[in-house]
TORPA-4810 file (N, C-alpha, C, O; in nm, 3 decimals):
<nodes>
NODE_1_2.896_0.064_-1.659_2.809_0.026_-1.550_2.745_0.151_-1.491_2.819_0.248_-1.471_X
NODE_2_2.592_0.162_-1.457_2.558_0.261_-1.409_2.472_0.212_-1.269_2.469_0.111_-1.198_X
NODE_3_2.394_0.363_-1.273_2.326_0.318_-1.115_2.185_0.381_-1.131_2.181_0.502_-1.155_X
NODE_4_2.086_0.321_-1.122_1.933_0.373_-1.159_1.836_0.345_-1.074_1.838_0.239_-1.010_X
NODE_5_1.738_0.436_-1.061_1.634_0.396_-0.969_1.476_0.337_-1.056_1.396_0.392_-1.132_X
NODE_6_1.487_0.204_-0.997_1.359_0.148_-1.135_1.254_0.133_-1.014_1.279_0.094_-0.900_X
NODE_7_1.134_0.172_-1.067_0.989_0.156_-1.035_0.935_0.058_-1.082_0.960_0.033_-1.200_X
NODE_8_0.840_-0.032_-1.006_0.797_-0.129_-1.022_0.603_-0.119_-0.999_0.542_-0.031_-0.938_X
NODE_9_0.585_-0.156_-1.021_0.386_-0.154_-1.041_0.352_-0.319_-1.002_0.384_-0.419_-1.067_X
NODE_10_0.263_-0.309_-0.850_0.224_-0.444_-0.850_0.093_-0.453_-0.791_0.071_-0.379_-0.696_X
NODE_11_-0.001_-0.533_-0.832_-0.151_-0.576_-0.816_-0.132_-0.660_-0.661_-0.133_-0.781_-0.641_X
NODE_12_-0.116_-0.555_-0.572_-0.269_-0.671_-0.449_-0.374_-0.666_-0.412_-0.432_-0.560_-0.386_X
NODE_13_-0.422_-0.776_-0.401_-0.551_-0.779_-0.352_-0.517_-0.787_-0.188_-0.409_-0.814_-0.134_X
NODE_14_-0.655_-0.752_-0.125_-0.689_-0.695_0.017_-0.802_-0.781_0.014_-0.887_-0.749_-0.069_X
NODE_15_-0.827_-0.879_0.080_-0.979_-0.893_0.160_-1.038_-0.894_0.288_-0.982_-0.936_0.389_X
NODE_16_-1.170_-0.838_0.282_-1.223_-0.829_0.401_-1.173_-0.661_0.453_-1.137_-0.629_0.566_X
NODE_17_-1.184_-0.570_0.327_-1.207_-0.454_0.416_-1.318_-0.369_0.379_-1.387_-0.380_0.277_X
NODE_18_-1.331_-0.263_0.495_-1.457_-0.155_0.481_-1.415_-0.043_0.354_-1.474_0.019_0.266_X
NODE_19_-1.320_-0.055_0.389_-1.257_0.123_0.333_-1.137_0.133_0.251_-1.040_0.062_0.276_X
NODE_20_-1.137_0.241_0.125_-1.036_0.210_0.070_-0.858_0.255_0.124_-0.749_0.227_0.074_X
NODE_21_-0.889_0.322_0.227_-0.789_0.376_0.351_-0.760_0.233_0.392_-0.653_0.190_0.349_X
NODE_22_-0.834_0.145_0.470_-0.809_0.010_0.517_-0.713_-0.053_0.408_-0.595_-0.084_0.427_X
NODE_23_-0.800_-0.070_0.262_-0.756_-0.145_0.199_-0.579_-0.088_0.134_-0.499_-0.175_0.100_X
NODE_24_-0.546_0.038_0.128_-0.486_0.062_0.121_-0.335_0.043_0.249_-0.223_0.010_0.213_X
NODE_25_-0.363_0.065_0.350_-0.261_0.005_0.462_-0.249_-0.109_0.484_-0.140_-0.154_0.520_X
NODE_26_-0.374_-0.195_0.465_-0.300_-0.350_0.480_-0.235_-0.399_0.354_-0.179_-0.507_0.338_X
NODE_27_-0.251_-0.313_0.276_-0.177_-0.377_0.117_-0.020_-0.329_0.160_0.075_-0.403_0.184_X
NODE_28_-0.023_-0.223_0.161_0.137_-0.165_0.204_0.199_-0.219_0.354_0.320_-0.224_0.376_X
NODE_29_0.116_-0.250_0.432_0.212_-0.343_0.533_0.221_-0.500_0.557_0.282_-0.573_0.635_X
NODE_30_0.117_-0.517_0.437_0.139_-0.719_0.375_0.260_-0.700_0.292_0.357_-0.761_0.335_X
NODE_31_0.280_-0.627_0.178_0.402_-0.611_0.127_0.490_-0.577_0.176_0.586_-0.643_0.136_X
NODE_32_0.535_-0.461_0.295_0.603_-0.510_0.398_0.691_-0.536_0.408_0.806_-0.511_0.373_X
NODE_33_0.586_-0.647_0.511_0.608_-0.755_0.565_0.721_-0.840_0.528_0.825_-0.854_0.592_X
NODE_34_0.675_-0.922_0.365_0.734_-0.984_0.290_0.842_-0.942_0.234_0.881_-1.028_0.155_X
NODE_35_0.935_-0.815_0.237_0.971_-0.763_0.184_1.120_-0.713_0.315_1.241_-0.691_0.311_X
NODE_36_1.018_-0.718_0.409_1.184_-0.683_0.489_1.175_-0.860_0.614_1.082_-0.941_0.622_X
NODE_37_1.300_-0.859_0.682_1.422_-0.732_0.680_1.497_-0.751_0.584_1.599_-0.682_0.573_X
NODE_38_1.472_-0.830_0.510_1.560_-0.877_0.371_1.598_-0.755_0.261_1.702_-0.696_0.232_X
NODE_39_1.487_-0.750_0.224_1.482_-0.626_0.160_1.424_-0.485_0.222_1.324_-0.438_0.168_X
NODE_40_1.476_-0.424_0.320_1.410_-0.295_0.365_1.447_-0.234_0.297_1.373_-0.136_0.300_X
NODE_41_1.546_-0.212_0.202_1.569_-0.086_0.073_1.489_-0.044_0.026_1.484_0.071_-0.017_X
NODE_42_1.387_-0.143_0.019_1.250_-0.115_-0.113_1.154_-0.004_-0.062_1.114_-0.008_0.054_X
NODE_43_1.126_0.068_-0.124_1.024_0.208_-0.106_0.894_0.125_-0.145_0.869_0.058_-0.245_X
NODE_44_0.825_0.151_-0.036_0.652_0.061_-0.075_0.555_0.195_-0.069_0.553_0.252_0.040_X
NODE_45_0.469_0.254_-0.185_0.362_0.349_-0.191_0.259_0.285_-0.274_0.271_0.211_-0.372_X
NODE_46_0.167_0.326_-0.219_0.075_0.325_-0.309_0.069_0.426_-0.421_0.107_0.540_-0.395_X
NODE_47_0.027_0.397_-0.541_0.024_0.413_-0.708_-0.083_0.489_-0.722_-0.197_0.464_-0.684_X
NODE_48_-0.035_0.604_-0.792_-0.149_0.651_-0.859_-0.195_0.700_-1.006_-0.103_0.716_-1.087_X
NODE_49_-0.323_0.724_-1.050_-0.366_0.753_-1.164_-0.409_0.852_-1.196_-0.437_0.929_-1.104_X
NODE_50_-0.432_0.894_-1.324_-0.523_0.988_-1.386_-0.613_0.978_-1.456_-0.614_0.931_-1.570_X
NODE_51_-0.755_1.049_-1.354_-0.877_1.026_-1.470_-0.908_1.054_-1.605_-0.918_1.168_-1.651_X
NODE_52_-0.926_0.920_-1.683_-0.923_1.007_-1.810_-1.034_1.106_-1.810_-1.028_1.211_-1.874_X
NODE_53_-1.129_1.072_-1.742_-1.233_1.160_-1.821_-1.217_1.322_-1.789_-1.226_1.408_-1.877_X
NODE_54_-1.188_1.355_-1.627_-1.163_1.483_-1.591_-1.022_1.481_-1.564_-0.993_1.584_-1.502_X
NODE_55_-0.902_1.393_-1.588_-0.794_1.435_-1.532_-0.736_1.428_-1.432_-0.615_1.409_-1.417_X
NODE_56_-0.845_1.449_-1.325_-0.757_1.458_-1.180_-0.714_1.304_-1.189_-0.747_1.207_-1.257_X
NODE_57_-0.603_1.335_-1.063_-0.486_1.237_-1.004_-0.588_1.161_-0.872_-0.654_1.231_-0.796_X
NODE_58_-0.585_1.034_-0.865_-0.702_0.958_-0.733_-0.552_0.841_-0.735_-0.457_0.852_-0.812_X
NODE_59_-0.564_0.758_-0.650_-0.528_0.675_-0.554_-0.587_0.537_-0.643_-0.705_0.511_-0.666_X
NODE_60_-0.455_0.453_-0.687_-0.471_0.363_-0.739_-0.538_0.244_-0.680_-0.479_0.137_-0.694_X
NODE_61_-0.658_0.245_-0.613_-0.688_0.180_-0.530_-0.837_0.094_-0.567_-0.898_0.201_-0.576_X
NODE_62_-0.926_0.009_-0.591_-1.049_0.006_-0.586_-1.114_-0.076_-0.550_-1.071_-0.185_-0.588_X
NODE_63_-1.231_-0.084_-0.471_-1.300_-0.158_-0.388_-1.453_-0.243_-0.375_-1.548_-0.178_-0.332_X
NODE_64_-1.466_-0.332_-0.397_-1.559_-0.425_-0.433_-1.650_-0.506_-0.324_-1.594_-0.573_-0.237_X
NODE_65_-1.760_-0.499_-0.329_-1.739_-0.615_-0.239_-1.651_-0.658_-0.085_-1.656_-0.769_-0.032_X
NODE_66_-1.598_-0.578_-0.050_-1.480_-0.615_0.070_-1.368_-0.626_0.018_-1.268_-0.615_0.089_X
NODE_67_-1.359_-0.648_-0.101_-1.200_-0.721_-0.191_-1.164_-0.580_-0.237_-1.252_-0.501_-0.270_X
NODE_68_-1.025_-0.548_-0.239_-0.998_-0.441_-0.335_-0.874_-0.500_-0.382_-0.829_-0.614_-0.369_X
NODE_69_-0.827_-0.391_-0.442_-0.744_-0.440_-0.568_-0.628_-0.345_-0.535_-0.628_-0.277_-0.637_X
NODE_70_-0.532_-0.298_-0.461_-0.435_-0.220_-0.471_-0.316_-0.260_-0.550_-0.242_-0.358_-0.556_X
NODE_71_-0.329_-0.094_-0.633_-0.182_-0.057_-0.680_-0.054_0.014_-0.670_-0.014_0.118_-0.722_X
NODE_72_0.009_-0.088_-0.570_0.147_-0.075_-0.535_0.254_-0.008_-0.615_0.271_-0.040_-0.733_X
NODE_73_0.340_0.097_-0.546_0.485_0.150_-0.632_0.591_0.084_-0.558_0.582_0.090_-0.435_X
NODE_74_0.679_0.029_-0.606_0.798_-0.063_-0.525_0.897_0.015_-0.582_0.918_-0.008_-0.701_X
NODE_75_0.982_0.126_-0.513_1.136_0.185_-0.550_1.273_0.092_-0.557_1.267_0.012_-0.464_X
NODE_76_1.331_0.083_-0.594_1.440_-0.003_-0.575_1.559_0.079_-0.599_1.530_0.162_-0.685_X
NODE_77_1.688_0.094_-0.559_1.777_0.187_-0.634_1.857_0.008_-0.689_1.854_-0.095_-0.621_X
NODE_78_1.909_0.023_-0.805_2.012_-0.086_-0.876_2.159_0.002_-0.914_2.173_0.103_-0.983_X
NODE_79_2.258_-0.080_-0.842_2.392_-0.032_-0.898_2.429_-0.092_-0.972_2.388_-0.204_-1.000_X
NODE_80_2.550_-0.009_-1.041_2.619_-0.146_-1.147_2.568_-0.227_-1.225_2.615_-0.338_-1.253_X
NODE_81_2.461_-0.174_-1.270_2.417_-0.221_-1.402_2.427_-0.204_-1.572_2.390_-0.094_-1.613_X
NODE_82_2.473_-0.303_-1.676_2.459_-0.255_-1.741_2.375_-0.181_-1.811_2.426_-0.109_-1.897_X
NODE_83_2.287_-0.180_-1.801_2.175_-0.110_-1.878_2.086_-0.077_-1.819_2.080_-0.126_-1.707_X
NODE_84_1.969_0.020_-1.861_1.858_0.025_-1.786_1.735_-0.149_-1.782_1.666_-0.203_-1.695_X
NODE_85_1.769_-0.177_-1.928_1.696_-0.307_-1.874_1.745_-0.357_-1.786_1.700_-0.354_-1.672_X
NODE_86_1.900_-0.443_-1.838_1.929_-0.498_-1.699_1.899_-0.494_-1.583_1.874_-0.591_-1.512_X
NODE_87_1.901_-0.299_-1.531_1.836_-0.293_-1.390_1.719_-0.325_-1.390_1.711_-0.405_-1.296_X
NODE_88_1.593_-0.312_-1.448_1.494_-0.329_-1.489_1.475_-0.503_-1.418_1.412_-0.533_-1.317_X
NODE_89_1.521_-0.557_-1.473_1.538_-0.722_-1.532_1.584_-0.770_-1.304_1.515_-0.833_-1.224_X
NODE_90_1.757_-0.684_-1.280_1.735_-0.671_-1.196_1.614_-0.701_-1.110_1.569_-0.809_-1.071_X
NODE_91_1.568_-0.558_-1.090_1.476_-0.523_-0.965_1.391_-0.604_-1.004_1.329_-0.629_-0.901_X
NODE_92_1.328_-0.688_-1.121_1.230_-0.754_-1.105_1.225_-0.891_-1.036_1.121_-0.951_-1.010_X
NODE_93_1.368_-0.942_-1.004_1.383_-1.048_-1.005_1.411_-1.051_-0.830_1.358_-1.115_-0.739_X
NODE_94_1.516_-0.955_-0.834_1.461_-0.924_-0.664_1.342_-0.911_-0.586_1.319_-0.980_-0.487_X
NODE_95_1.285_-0.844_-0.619_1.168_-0.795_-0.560_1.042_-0.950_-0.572_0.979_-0.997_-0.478_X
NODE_96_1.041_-0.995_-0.711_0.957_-1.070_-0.746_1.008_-1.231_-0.647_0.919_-1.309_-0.611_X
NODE_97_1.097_-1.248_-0.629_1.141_-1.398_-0.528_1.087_-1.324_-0.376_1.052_-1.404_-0.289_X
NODE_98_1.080_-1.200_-0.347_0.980_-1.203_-0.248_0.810_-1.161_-0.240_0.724_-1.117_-0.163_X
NODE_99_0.821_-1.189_-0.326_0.651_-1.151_-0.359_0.619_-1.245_-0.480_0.587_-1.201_-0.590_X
NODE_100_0.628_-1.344_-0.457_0.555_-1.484_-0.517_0.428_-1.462_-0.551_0.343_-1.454_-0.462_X
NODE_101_0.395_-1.448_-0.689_0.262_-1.472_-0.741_0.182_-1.284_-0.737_0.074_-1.232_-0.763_X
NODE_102_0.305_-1.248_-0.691_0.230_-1.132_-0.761_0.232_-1.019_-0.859_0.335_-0.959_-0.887_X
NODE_103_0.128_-0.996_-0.905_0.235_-0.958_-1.055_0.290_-0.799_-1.020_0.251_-0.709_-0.946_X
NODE_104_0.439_-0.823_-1.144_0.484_-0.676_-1.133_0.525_-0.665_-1.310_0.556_-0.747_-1.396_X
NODE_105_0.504_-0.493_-1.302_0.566_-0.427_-1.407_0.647_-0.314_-1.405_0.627_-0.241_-1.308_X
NODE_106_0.736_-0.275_-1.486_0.816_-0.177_-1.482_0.776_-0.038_-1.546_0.763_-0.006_-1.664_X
NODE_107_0.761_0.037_-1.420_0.701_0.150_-1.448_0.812_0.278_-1.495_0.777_0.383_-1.550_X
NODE_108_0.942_0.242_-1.460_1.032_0.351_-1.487_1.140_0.311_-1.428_1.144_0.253_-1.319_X
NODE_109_1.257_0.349_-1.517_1.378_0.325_-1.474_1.442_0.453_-1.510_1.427_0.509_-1.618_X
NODE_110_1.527_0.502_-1.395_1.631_0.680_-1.447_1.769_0.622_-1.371_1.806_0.537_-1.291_X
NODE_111_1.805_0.707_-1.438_1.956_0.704_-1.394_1.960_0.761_-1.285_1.876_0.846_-1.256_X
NODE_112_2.051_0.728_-1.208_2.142_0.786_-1.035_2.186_0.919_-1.113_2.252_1.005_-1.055_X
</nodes>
């Protein structure tokens, strides 16, 4: 049995903002929201990328229309698991019964 910290990757949408600063804080305090006091363990950041074309690192974030699209990092630590899937499998199942309908993927799982 071990103990691992798995990362999770999840798509929200934001509507009705100006800015991708806006859209970025109401994504991280709608998730939240939903998320504690049940789960306050969970580490909520916003996600980021790398441009392919030049490289640099930007803010997984993008904005349309008023609608944006944020990409969420959800931390979880899992004990006592057998495996890294398991934790994996875990944190998804936690996290995902409070965040109904939105999607997640597993971005990384390490050992404690």
């Amino acid at each position: 049995m071990g103990n691992y910290l798995v990362s999770l990757e999840a798509a929200w949408v934001v509507k009705d903002v100006n800015t991708l600063d806006d859209a970025m804080g109401v994504a991280i305090s709608e998730a939240g929201k939903r998320l504690n006091p049940k789960l306050d363990y969970v580490e909520v950041d916003v996600g980021q990328r790398f441009c392919p074309s030049c490289g640099e690192i930007f803010d997984s974030a993008f904005l349309v229309a008023k609608t944006a699209l944020v990409g969420l990092v959800l931390q979880m630590r899992v004990f006592d698991a057998e495996s890294e899937e398991h934790a994996s499998r875990i944190a998804k199942s936690v996290i995902g019964k409070a965040l109904k309908s939105v999607p997640l993927s597993v971005i990384s799982v390490e050992p404690l």
